[in-house]
LUMNU-356433 format. One record per residue: x, y negated, z of N, C-alpha, C in turn. Coordinates in steps of 0.2 Angstrom, whole numbers, padded with zeros to 4 digits, always signed. Example, Ala and Ser with C-alpha at 12.3 -4.5 7.8 and 13.67 -1.06 7.14 Angstrom:
BEGIN
+0066+0028+0039+0062+0022+0039+0066+0016+0039
+0064+0011+0035+0068+0005+0036+0064+0000+0039
This chain:
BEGIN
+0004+0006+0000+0000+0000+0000+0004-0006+0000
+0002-0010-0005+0007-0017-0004+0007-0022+0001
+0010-0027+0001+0009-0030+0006+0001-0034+0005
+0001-0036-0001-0006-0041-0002-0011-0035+0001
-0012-0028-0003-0017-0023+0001-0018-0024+0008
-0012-0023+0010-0012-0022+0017-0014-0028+0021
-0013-0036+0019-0016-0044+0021-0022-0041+0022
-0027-0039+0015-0033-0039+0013-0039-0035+0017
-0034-0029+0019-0037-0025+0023-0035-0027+0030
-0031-0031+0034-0034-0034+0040-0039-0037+0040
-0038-0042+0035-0045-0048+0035-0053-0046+0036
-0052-0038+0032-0057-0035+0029-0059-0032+0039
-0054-0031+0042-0056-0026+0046-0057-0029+0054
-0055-0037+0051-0057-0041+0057-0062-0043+0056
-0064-0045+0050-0072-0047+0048-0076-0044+0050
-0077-0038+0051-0080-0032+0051-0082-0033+0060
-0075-0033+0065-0076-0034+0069-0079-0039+0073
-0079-0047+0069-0083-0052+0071-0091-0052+0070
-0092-0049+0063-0099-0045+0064-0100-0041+0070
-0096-0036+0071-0099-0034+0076-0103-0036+0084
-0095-0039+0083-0096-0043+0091-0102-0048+0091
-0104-0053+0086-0109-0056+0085-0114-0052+0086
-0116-0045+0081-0123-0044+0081-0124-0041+0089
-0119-0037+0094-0119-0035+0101-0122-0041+0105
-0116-0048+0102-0120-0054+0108-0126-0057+0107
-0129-0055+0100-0137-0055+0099-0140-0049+0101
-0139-0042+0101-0144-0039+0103-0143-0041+0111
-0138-0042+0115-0138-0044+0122-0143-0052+0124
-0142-0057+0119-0145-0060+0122-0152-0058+0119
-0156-0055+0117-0162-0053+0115-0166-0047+0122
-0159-0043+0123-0161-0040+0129-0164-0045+0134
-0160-0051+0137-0160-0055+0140-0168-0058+0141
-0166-0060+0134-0174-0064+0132-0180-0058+0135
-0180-0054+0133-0185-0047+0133-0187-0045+0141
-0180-0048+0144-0180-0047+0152-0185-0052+0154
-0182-0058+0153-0185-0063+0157-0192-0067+0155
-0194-0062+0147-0200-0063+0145-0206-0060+0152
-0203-0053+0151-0205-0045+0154-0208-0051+0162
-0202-0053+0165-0203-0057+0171-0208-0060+0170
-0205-0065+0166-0210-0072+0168-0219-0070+0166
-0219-0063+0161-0226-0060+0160-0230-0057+0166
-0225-0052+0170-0228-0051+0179-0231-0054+0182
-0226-0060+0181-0228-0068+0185-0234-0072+0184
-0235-0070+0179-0240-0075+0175-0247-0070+0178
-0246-0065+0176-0253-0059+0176-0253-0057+0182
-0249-0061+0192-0250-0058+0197-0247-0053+0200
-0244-0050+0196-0239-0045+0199-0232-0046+0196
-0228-0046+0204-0223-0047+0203-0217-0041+0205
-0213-0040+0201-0207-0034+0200-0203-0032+0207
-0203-0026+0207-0200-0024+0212-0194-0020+0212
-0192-0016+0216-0188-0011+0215-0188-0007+0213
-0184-0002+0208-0188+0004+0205-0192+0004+0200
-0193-0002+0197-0197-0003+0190-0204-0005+0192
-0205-0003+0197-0214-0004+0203-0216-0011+0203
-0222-0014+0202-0225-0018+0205-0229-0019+0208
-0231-0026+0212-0234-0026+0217-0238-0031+0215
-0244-0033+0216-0247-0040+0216-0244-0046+0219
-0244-0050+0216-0242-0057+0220-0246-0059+0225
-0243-0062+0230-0244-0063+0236-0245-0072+0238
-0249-0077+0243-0246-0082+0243-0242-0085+0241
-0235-0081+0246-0230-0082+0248-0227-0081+0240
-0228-0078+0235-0224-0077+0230-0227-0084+0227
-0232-0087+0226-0234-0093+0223-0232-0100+0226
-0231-0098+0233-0228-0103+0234-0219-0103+0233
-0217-0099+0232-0211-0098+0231-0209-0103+0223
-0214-0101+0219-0214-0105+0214-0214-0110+0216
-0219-0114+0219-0218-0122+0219-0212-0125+0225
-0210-0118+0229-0204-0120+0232-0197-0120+0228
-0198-0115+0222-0193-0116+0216-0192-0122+0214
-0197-0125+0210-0201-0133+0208-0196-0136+0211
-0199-0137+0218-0198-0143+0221-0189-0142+0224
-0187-0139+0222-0179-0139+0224-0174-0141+0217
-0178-0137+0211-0176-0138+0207-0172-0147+0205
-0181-0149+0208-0182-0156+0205-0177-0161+0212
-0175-0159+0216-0174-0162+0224-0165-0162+0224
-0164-0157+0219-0156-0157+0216-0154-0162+0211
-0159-0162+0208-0156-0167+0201-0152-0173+0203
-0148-0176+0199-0145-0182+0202-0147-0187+0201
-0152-0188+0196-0157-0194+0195-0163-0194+0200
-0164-0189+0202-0169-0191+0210-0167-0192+0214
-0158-0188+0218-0154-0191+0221-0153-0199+0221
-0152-0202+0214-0152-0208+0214-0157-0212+0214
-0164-0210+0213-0170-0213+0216-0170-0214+0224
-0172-0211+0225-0169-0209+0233-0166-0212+0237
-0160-0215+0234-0155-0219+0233-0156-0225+0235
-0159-0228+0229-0162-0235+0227-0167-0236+0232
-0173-0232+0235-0180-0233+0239-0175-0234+0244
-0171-0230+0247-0168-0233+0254-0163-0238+0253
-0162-0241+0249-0158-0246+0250-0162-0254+0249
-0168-0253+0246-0172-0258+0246-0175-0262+0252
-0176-0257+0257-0180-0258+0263-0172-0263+0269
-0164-0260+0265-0161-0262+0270-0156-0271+0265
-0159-0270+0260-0155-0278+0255-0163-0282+0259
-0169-0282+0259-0173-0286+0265-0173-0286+0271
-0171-0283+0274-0170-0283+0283-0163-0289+0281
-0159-0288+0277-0150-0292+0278-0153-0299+0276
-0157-0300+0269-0160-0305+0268-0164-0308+0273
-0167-0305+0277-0172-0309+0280-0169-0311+0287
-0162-0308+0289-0159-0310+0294-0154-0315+0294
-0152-0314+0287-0148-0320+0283-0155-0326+0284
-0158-0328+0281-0161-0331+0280-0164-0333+0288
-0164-0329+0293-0169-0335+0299-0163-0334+0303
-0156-0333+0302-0151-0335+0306-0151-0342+0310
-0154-0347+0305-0153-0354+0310-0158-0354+0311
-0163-0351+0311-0171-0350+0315-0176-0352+0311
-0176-0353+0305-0179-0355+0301-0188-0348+0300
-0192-0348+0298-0196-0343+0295-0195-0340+0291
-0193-0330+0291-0192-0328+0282-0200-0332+0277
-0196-0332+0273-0200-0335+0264-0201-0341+0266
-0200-0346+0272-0201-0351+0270-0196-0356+0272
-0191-0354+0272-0185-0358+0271-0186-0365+0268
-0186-0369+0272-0184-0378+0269-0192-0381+0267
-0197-0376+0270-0204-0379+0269-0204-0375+0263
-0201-0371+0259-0202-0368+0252-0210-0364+0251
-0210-0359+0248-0216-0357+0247-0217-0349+0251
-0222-0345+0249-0224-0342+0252-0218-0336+0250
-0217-0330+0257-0214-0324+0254-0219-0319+0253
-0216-0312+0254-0222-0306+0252-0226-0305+0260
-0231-0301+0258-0235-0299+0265-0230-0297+0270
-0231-0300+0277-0230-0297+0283-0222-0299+0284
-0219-0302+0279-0212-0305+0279-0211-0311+0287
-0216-0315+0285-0215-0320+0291-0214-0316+0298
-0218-0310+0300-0216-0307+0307-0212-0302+0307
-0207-0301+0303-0201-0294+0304-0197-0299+0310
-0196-0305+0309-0191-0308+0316-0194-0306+0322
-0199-0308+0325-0204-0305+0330-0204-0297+0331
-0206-0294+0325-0207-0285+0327-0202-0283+0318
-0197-0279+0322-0195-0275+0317-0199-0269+0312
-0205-0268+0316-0209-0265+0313-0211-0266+0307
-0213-0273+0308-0216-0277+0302-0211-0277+0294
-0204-0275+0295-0199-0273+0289-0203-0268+0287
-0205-0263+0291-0209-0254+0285-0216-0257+0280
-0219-0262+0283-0226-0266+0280-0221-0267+0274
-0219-0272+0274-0214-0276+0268-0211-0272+0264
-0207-0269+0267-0203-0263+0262-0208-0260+0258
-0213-0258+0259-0220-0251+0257-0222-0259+0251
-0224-0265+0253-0227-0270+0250-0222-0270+0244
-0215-0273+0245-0212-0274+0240-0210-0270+0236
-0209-0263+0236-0208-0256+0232-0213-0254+0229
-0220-0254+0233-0226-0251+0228-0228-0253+0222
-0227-0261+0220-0227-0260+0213-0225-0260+0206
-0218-0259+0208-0213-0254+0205-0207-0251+0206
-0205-0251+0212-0200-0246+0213-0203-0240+0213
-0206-0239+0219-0212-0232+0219-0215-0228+0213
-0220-0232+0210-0222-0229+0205-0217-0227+0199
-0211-0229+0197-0205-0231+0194-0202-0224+0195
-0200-0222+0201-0197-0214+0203-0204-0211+0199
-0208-0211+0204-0213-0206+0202-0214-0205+0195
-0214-0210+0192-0217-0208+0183-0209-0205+0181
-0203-0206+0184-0198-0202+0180-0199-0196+0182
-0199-0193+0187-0202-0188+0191-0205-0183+0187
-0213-0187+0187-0218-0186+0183-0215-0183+0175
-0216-0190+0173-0211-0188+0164-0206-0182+0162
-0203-0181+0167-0198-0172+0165-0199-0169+0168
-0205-0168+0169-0209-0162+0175-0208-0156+0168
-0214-0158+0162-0215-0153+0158-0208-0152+0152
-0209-0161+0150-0205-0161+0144-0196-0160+0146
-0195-0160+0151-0188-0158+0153-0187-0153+0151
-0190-0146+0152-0189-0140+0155-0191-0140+0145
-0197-0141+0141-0195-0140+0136-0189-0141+0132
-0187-0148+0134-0182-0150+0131-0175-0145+0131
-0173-0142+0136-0168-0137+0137-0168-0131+0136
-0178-0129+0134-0178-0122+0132-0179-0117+0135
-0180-0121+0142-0181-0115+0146-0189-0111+0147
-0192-0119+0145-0203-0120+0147-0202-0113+0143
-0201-0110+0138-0205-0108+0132-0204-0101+0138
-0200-0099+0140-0200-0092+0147-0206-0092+0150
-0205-0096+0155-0210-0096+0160-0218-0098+0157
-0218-0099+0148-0226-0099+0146-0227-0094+0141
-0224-0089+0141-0223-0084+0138-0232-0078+0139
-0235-0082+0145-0240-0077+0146-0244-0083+0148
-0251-0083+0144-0257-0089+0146-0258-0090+0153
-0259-0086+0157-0263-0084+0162-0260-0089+0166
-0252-0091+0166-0246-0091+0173-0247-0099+0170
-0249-0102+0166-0250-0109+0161-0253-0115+0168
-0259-0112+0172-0261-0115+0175-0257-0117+0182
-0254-0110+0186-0251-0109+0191-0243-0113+0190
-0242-0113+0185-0236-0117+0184-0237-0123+0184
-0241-0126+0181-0245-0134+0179-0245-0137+0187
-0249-0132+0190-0253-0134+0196-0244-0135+0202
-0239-0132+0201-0234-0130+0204-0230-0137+0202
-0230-0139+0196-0227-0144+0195-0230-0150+0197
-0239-0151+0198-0240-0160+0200-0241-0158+0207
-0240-0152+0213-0240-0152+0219-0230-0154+0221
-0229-0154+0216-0221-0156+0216-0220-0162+0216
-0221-0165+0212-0222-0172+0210-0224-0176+0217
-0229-0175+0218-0235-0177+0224-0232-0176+0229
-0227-0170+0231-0221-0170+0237-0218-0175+0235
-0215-0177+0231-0211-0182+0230-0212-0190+0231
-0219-0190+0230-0221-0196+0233-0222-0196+0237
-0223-0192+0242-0224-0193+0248-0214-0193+0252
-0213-0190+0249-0205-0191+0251-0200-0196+0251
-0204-0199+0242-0201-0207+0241-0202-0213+0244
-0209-0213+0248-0213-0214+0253-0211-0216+0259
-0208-0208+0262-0206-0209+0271-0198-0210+0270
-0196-0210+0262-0187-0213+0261-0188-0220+0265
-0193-0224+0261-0194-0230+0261-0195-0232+0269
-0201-0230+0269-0203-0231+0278-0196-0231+0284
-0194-0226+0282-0190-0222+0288-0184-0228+0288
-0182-0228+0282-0176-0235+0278-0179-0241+0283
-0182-0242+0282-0186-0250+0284-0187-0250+0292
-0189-0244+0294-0188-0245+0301-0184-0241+0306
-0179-0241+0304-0171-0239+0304-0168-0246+0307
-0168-0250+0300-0164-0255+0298-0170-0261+0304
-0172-0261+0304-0180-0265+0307-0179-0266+0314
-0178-0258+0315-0174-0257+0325-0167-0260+0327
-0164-0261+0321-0156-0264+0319-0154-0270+0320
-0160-0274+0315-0157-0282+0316-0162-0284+0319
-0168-0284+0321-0175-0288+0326-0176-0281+0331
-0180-0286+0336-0183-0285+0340-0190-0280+0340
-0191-0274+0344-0197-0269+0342-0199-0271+0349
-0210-0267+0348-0213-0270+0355-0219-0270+0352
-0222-0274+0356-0231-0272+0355-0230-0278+0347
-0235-0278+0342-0236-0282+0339-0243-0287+0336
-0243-0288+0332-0250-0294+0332-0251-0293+0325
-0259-0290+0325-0262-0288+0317-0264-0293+0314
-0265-0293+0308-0267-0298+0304-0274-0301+0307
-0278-0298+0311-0284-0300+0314-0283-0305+0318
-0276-0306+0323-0274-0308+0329-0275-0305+0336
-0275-0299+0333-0276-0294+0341-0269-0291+0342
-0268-0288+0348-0262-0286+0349-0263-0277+0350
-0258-0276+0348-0258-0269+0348-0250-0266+0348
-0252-0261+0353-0244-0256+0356-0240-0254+0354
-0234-0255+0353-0227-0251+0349-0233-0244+0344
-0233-0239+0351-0236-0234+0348-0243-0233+0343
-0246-0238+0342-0252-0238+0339-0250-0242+0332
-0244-0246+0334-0240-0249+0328-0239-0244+0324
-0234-0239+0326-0232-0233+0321-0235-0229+0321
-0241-0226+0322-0246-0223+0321-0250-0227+0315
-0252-0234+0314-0254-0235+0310-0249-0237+0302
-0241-0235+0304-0237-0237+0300-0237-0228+0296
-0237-0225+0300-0240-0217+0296-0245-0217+0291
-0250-0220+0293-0258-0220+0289-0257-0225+0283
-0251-0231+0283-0250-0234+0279-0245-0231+0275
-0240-0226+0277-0236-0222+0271-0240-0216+0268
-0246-0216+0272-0252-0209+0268-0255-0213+0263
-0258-0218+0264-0261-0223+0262-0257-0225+0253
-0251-0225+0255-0247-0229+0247-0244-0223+0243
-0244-0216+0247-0243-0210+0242-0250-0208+0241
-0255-0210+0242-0261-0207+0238-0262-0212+0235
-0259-0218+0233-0262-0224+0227-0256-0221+0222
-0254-0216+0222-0248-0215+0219-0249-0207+0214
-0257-0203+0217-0257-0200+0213-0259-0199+0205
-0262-0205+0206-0265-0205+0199-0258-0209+0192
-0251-0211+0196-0247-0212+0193-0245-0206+0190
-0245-0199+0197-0241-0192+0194-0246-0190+0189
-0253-0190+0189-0256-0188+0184-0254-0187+0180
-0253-0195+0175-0254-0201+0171-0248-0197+0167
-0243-0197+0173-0235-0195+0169-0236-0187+0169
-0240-0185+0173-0238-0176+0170-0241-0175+0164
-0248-0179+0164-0250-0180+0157-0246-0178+0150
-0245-0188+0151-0238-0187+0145-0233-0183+0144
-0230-0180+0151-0225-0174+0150-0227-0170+0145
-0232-0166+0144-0237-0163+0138-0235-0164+0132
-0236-0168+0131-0236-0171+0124-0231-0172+0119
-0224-0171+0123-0218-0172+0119-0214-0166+0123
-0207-0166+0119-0202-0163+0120-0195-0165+0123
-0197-0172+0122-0188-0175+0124-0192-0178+0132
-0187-0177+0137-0190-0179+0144-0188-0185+0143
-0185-0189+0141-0182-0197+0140-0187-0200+0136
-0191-0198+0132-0199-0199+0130-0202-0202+0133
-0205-0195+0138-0211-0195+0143-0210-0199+0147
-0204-0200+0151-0202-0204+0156-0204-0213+0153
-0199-0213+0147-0200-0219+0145-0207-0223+0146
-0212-0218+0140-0218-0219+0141-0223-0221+0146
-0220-0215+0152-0225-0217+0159-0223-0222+0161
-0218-0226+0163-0214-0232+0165-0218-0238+0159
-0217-0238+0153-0220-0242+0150-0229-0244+0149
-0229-0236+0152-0238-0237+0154-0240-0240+0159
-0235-0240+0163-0238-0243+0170-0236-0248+0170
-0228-0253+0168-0230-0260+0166-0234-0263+0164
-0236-0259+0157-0244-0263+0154-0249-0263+0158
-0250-0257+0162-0257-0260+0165-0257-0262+0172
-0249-0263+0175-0250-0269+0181-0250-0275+0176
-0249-0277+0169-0247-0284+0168-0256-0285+0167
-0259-0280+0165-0267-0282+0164-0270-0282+0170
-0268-0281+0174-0271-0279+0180-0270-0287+0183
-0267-0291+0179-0265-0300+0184-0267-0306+0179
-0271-0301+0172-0273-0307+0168-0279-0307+0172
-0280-0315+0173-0288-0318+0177-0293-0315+0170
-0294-0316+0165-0297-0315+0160-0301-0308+0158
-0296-0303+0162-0300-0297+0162-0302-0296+0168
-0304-0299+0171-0307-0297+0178-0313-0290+0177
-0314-0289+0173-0322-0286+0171-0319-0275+0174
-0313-0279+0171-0310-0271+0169-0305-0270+0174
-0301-0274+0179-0297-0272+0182-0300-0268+0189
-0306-0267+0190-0307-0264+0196-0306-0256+0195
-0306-0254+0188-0306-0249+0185-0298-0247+0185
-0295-0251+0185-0288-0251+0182-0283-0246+0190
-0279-0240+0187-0276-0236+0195-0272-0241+0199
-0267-0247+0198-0264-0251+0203-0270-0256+0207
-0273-0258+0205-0279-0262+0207-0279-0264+0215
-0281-0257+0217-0283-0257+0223-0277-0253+0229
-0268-0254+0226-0264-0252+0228-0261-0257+0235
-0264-0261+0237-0261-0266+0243-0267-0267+0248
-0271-0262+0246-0277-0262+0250-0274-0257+0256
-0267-0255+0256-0266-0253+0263-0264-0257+0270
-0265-0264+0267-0262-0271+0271-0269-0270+0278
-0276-0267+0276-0281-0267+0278-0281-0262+0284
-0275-0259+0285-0274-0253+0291-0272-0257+0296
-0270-0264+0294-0267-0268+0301-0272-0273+0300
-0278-0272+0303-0281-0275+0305-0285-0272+0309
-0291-0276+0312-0292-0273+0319-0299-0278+0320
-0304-0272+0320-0306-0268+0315-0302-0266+0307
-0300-0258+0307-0299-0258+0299-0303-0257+0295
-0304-0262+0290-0309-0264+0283-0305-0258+0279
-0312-0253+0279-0308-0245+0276-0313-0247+0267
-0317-0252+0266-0319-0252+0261-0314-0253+0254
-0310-0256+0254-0303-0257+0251-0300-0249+0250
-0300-0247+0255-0297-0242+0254-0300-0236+0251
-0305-0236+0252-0310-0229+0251-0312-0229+0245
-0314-0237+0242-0311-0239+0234-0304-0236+0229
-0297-0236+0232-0293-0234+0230-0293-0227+0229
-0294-0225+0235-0295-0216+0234-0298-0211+0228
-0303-0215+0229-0308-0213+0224-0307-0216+0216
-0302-0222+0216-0301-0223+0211-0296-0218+0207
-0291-0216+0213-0286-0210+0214-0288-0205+0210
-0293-0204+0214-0295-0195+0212-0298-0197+0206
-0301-0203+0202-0305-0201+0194-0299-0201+0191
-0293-0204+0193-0287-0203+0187-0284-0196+0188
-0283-0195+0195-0280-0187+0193-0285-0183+0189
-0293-0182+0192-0298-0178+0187-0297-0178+0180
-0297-0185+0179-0296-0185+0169-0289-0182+0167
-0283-0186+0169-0276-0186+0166-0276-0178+0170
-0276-0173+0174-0274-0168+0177-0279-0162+0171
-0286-0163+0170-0289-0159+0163-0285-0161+0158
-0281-0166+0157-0281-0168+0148-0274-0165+0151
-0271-0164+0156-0264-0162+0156-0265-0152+0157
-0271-0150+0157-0270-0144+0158-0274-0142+0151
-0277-0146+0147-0280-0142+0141-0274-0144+0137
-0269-0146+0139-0264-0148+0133-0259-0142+0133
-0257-0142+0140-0252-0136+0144-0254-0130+0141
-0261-0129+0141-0264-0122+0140-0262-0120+0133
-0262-0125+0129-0262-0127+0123-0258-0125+0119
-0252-0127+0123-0243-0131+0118-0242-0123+0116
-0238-0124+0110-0235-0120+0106-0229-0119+0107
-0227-0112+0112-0221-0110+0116-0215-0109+0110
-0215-0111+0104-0210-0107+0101-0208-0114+0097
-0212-0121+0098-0208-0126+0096-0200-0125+0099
């Protein structure tokens, strides 16, 4: 054999061998796929894999395992980390400001006779407590809902985006139990982006002012302890005006494949309609509108609480989860696993 034959039959005989290795790393990743179809079908249909090849019915505790997956998943990311971030750093840049500011004894927001600041600003010098009102007032209308629609937004279309969704929707059945795993995550989240802020606020609240009985917006006085007790129902309070943001966003999430999409869009959804929510000219329509009635927890510090406001907000809460949470579950039910 000459030398050229002999060049030509290596070629030929390594060629041969990268076909093969190829077609092994395909049939192994198909195995794969086969596997984790096989699972995520278990899961979908109630019964989950045991040892020995055996199944057994799904249990709570296996379904809450799912949204305990969910919510870890989502709790490691480092864009929630960095949300997170941001909520407690808000509550402590206003405590520095406002201690800056009445250093030479002056009132916060109204330094030099100037004009008015946010709610419950002028009594943080008086009661540090009054920082957690402030923080919740100043965050709610876009810092807060801001996390939450990122949140929201790559709830679904993340998990498509990467290729993972089309696993875990491999079986119709598991389509709802996932859906529902993802806005009880979300919904954790608000409620955690929530007690970030509070906890932040009055932290920092017990740090630079004075804590003690305080003075409601009525003029009645009432106990440290009844203080923080109503500052609890005021963090309950601003994560249930925050469902109908997760809705809004899991919604969307549906809808597309790229998570930088969905997010986008939920954040620009929600600019537009606080910015309509402040033209005087549609008054007609903003009682309907989800921020509307999101400062109606200002109404827990008073004394009597005027729960009218609030009972308002709730209920406007829940007609925005009902609608965007069905348009997000007949979409879900829907999507085509194999885009």
């Amino acid at each position: 054999m000459s030398q050229g034959e002999h060049a030509e039959h290596a070629e030929q005989v390594e060629q041969a061998q990268q076909a093969q290795q190829a077609q092994q790393a395909q049939q192994a990743q198909q195995t794969e796929e086969a596997e984790y179809a096989e699972y995520a079908h278990r899961t979908a249909k109630g019964v989950a894999p045991a040892v020995g090849g055996t199944a057994r019915p799904v249990s709570p505790l296996w379904t809450l395992g799912l949204f305990r997956s969910e919510l870890t998943i989502t709790l490691r990311r480092w864009r929630t980390l960095a949300l997170l971030g941001v909520l407690a750093a808000v509550p402590v840049l206003v405590g520095i400001a406002v201690r800056i500011e009445t250093g030479d004894g002056s009132t916060a927001g109204r330094r030099g006779g100037g004009g008015e600041g946010p709610a419950f600003m002028a009594q943080i010098t008086n009661n540090g407590l009054f920082l957690v009102f402030t923080a919740l007032a100043a965050t709610l209308p876009f810092f807060l809902p801001m996390a939450v629609g990122v949140v929201a937004g790559d709830a679904v279309a993340g998990e498509a985006n990467s290729g993972t969704l089309r696993y875990l929707l491999v079986a119709p059945a598991g389509r709802t139990r996932l859906l529902l795993a993802k806005y009880a995550t979300t919904v954790t989240f608000c409620l955690l982006a929530t007690l970030v802020v509070a906890v932040s606020a009055l932290a920092i609240g017990a740090l630079l002012f004075p804590l003690g009985d305080l003075t409601t917006i009525s003029g009645t006085r009432i106990s440290f302890a009844d203080g923080l007790w109503r500052a609890l129902l005021i963090a309950l309070a601003v994560t249930a005006s925050l469902l109908g943001v997760a809705a809004l966003g899991l919604f969307v999430s549906t809808l597309t494949n790229s998570g930088i999409a969905a997010m986008a869009t939920t954040v620009g959804l929600l600019t537009t309609v606080q910015i309509l929510d402040q033209i005087p000219q549609l008054h007609a329509i903003q009682p309907y509108l989800f921020p509307h009635y999101w400062l109606s927890f200002a109404d827990l510090m008073r004394e009597p609480v005027y729960w009218e406001a609030l009972r308002k907000n709730l209920a406007l809460q829940a007609v925005y989860v009902a609608v965007f949470g069905s348009a997000a579950w007949a979409r879900f039910t829907a999507k085509d696993v194999t885009a």
